[in-house]
GUTI-680454 format. One record per residue (C-alpha): chain; residue number from 1; x, y, z. Coordinates in nm, 2 decimals. Layout:
<sites>
+--------+-----+--------+--------+--------+
| cadena | num |     xx |     yy |     zz |
+--------+-----+--------+--------+--------+
|      A | NUM |      X |      Y |      Z |
...
+--------+-----+--------+--------+--------+
</sites>
This chain:
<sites>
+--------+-----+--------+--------+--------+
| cadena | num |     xx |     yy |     zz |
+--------+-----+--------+--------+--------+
|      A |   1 |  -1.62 |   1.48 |   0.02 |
|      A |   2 |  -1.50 |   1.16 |  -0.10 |
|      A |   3 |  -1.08 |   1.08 |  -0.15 |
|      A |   4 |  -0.90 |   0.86 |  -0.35 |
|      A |   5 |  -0.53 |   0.70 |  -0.30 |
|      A |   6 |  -0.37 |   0.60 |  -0.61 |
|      A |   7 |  -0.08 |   0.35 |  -0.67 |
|      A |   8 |   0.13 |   0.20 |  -0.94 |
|      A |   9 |   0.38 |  -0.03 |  -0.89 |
|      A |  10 |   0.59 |  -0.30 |  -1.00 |
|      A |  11 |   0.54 |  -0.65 |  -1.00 |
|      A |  12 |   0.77 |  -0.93 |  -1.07 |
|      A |  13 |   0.59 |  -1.20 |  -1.21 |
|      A |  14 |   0.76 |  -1.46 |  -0.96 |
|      A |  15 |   0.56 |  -1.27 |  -0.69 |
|      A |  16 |   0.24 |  -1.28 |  -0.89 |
|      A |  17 |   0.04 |  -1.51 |  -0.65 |
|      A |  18 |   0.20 |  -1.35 |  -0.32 |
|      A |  19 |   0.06 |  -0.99 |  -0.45 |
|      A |  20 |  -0.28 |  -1.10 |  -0.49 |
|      A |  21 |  -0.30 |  -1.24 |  -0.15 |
|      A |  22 |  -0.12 |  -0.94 |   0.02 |
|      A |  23 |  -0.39 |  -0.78 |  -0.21 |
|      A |  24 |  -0.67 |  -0.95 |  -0.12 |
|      A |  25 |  -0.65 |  -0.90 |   0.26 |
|      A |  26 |  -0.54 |  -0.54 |   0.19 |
|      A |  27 |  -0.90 |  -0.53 |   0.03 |
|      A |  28 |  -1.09 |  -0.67 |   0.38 |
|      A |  29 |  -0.83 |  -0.45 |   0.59 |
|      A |  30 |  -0.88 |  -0.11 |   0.44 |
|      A |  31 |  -1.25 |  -0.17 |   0.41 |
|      A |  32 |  -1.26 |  -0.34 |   0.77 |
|      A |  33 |  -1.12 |   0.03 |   0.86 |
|      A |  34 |  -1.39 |   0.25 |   0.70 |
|      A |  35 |  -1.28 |   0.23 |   0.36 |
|      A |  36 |  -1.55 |   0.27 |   0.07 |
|      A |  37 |  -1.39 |   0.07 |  -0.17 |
|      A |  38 |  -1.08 |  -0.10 |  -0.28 |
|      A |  39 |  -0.96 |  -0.17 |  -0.63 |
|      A |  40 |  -0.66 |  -0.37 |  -0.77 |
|      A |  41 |  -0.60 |  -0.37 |  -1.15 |
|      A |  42 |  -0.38 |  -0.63 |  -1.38 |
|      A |  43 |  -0.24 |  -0.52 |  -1.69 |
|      A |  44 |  -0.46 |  -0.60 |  -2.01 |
|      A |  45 |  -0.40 |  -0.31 |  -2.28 |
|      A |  46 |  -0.10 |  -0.12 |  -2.12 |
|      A |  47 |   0.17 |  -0.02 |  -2.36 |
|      A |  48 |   0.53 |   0.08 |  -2.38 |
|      A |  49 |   0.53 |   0.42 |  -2.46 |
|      A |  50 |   0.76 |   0.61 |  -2.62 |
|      A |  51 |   0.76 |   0.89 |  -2.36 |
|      A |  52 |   0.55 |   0.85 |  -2.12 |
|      A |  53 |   0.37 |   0.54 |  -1.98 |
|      A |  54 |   0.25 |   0.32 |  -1.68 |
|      A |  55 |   0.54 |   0.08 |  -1.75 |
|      A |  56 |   0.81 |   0.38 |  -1.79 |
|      A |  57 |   0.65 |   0.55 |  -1.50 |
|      A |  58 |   0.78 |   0.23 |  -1.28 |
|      A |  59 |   1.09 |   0.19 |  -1.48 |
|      A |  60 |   0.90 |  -0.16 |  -1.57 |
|      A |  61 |   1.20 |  -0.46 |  -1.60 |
|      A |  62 |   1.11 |  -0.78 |  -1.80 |
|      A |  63 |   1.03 |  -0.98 |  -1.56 |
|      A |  64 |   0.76 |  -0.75 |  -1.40 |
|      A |  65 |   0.40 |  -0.63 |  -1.45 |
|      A |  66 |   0.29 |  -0.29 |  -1.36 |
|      A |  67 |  -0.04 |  -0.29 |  -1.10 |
|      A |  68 |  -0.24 |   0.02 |  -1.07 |
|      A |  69 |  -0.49 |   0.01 |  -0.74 |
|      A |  70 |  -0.69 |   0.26 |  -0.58 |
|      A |  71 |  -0.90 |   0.30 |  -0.23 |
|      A |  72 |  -1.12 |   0.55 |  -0.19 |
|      A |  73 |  -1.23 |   0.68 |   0.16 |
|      A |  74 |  -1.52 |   0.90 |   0.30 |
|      A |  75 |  -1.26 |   1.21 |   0.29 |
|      A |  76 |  -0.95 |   1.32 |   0.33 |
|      A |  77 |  -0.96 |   1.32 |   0.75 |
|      A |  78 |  -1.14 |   0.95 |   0.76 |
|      A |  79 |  -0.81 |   0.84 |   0.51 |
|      A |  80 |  -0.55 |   0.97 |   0.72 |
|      A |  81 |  -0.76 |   0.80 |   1.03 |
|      A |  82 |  -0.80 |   0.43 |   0.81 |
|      A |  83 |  -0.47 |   0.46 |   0.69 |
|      A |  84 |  -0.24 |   0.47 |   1.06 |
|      A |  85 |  -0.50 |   0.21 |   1.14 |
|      A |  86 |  -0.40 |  -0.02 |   0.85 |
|      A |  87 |  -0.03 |   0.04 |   0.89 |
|      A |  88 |  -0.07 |  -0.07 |   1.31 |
|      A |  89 |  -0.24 |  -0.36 |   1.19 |
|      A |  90 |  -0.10 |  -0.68 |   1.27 |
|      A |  91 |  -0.18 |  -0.88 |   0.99 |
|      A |  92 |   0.01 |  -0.70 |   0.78 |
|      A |  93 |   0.35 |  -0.82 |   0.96 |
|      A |  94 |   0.44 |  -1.07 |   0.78 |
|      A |  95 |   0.49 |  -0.87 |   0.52 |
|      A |  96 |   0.72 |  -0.57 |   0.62 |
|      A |  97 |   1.06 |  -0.75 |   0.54 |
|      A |  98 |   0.92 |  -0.93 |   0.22 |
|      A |  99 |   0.71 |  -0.69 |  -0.03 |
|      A | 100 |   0.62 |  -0.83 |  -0.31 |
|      A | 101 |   0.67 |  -0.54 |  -0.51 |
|      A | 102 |   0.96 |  -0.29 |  -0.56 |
|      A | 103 |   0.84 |   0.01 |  -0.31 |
|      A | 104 |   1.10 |   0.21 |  -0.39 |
|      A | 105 |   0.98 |   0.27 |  -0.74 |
|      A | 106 |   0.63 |   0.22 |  -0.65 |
|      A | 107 |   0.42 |   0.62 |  -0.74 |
|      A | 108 |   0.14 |   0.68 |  -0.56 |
|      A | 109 |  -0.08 |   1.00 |  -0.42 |
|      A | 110 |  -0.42 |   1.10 |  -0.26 |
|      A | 111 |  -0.67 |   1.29 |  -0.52 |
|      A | 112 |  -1.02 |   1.48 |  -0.45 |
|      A | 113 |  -1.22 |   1.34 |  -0.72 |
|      A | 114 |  -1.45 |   1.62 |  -0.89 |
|      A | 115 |  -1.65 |   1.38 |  -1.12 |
|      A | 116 |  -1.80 |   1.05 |  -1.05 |
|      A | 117 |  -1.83 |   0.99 |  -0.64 |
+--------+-----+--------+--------+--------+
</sites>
């Protein structure tokens, strides 16, 4: 059965261009590894809320956009396998001292989807 990570995160709009590159190789890294697919979303229609929200889920500053991504994998074992592969791999080193994102109020989570895969 299929399985999906989900992420949200924080942005800061400085680090705009740097995200989508780290993106962008995270896309041919995952799916190098056996991912099935790997999606990264910009904010179009994403409001404030007054209680709940993607932006209040990330404590969203000014200066910051909120990105909500996803991979999905073949199942649960093959995404534990990918994912210590993707983590070990090198090209991701030049990244480990200089996120550009705020991880420590970055949310994320593995799901079993029941409708649509």
């Amino acid at each position: 059965m299929a399985y999906v990570d989900g992420f949200l995160m924080p942005v800061k709009k400085e680090r705009l261009e740097d995200y989508k590159r780290m993106a962008r190789l995270g896309e041919q890294v995952w799916k190098e590894h056996g991912a099935l697919a790997y999606v990264e979303c910009l904010p179009d229609d994403v409001s404030y809320g007054e209680v709940t929200s993607f932006p209040r889920a990330v404590q969203l500053q000014d200066d910051e956009l909120v990105v909500f991504s996803w991979v999905v994998y073949p199942s649960r074992q093959k995404r534990d396998e990918i994912n210590k592969k993707v983590m070990d791999d090198p090209r991701f080193k030049e990244w480990e001292n200089n996120m550009p994102f705020d991880g420590k109020r970055m949310i994320w989570g593995g799901f079993v989807p029941f409708v649509g895969l």
